[in-house]
N, C-alpha and C positions, 0 to 999 in steps of 0.2 A: 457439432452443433447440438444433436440429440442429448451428446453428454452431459451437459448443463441445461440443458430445457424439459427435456422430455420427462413427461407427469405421466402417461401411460401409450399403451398401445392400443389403437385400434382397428376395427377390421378391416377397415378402409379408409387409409388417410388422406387427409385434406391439407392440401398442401396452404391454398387462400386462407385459410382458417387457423392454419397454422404454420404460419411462416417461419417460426422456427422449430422444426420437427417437435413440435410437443407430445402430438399422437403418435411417434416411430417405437419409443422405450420409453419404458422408465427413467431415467439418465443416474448421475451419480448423485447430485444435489437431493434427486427425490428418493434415492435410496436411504441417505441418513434422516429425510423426514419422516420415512415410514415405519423404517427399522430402528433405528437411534436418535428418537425424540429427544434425549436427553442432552446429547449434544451437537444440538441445533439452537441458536437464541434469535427468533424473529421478535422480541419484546422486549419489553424493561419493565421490573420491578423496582419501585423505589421504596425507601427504608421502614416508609410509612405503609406499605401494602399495595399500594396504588401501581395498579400498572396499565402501562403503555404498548398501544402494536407499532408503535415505531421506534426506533433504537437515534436520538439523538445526536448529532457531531457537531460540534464549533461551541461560541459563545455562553452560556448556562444552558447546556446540553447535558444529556446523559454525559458525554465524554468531552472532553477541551479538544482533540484532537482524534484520527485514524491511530496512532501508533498504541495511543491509551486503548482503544479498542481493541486493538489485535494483541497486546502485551496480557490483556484481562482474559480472553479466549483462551489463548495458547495455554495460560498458569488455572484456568478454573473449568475447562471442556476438554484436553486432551490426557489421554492419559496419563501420569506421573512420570513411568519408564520411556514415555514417547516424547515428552518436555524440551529434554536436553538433546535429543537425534539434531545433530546437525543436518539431516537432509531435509526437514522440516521446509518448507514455500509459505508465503499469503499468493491465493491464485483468485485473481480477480479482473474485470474489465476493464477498457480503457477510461470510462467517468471516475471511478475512483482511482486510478493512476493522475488522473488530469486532477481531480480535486486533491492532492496529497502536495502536487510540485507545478500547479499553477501560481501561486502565490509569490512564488521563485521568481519566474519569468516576467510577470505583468505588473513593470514596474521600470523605471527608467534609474541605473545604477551604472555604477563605476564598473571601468575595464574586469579590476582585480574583485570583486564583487563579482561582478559576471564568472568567470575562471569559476570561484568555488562555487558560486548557483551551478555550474554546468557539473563540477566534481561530482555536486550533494544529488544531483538527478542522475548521473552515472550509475551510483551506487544503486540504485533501484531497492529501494528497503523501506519497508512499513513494518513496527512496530520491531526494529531490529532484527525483523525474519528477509530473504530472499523475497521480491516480488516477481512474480510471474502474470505479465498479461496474457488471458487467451481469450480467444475470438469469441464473439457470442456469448460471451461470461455476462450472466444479469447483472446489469448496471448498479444495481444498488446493495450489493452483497458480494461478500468475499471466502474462501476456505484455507484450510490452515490443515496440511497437510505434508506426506510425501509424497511425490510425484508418482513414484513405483508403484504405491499403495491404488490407485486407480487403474481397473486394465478393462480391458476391452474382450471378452470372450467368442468362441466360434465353435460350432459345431463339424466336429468334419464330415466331410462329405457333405454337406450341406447348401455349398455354393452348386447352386443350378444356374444356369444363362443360354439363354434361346435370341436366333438371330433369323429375324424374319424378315424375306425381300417384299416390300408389299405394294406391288407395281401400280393398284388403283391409284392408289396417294402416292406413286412418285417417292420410296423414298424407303430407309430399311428400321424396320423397326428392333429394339433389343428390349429384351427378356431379362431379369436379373433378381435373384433373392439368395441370402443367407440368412442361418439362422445365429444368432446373433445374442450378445447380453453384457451390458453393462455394470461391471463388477467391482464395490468396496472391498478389498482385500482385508483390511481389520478395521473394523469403527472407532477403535479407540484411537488411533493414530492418525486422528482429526475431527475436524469441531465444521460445521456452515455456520456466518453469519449475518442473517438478511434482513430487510426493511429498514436499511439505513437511511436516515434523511439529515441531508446540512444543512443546521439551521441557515437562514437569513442575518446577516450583519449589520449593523449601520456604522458606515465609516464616511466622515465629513458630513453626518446629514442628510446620506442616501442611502438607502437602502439594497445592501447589497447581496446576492444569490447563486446560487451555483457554487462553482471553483474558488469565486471572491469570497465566499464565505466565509473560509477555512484564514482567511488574509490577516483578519484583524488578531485571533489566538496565536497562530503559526509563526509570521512574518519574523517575531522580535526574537523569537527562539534562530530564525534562520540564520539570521544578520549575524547572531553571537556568534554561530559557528560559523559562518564563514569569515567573521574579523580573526575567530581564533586562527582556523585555516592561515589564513594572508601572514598573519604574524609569526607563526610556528616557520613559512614560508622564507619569510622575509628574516629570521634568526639565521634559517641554515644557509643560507645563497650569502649571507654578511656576518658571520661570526664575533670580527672584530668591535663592530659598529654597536653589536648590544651588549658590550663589557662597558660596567661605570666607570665614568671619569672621574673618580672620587682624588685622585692624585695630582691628578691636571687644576680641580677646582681650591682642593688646597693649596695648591703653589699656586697660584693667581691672586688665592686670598692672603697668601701671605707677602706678595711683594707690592700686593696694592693697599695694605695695612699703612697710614702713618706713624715715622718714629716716635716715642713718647721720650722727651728731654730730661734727662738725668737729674735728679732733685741733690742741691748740695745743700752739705751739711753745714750750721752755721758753728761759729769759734766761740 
């Protein structure tokens, strides 16, 4: 949890205050904002100079879609040699997992529609990268990285633990610290990208928000690929059934031709 939250450490943390260990570390997220400004995009620049603290998704947005997002990061924030590492992840929370393959779901479709909605959410992928959900990942932002490239450090010797019986209050109290640190292994070999907002939609009239957002750009792209899916399907399970009958329909046409009566010659 600290990993992805934690902005710093303080002397004495509050846990009410900060429910998700903000004050325990630094975490990793706040690592590349302190150390590697450069590939971090909480904004948008547009063409005209104009920029924005929010990073647009859906309908005339900064982006049509999340995978244009994550496709633009990877090729203009990670490093060149680090591009093509297949181990490369998008690691981000469950809202944006939900806004990527709700648009799948929330909708009333055929069996074989259904089949490839479930395939295309199998696959678990934004912007042709691995998606990884982790717990407590800010909802509004995602990283682009390798998994190994984040680690968790420890001082040895450092784990102290005290176990105290403390009979006034009925009950045993524990003692517990290490010294501890939250480590980027190389900056280049990933990008943060946060303040993501999905625009609002209007579909039929209403205005639509959250997951539905992503519905009106995404949906029509869906459908394609799963018609293609069903069809590619439906070739191999019947081989014979997709060869043309171009042979069957010529002999048809030609026994259902009328004769044409032989023209005689005059004397």
């Amino acid at each position: 949890m600290a990993g992805f939250n934690g902005t710093h450490r303080a002397k004495t943390s509050n846990r009410a205050q900060n429910p998700l260990l903000q004050d325990i570390a630094p975490g990793w997220l706040q690592k590349y904002r302190t150390n590697a400004p450069a590939r971090v995009m909480d904004s948008f620049t547009a063409k005209d100079g104009t920029v924005t603290d929010k990073i647009t998704v859906g309908d005339k947005g900064n982006y049509v879609n999340l995978d244009a997002l994550v496709m633009d990061a990877a090729s203009s924030m990670i490093a060149e040699w680090y591009q093509e590492d297949p181990e490369l992840v998008v690691i981000t929370g469950r809202q944006l997992m939900q806004d990527k393959y709700f648009p799948l779901v929330n909708k009333v479709q055929d069996n074989s529609e259904t089949l490839a909605a479930d395939l295309i959410i199998s696959q678990k992928r934004i912007g042709n990268l691995p998606a990884v959900r982790a717990p407590y990942f800010p909802p509004n932002a995602f990283m682009i990285t390798r998994l190994d490239n984040l680690s968790i450090y420890w001082l040895e010797d450092s784990h102290r633990r005290h176990i105290d019986e403390n009979a006034k209050r009925d009950r045993i109290e524990n003692y517990e610290s290490i010294k501890q640190d939250y480590v980027v292994e190389d900056y280049a070999c990933g990008c943060l990208v946060e303040n993501i907002e999905i625009l609002p939609a209007k579909s039929g009239g209403e205005t639509v928000r959250g997951a539905s957002a992503l519905m009106v750009s995404d949906a029509p792209n869906y459908d394609g690929l799963a018609a293609a899916i069903m069809a590619a399907v439906n070739v191999a399970a019947n081989p014979n059934e997709a060869q043309p009958e171009a042979t069957t329909d010529a002999q048809t046409a030609t026994e259902s031709a009328p004769e044409t009566p032989a023209t005689k010659g005059s004397k």
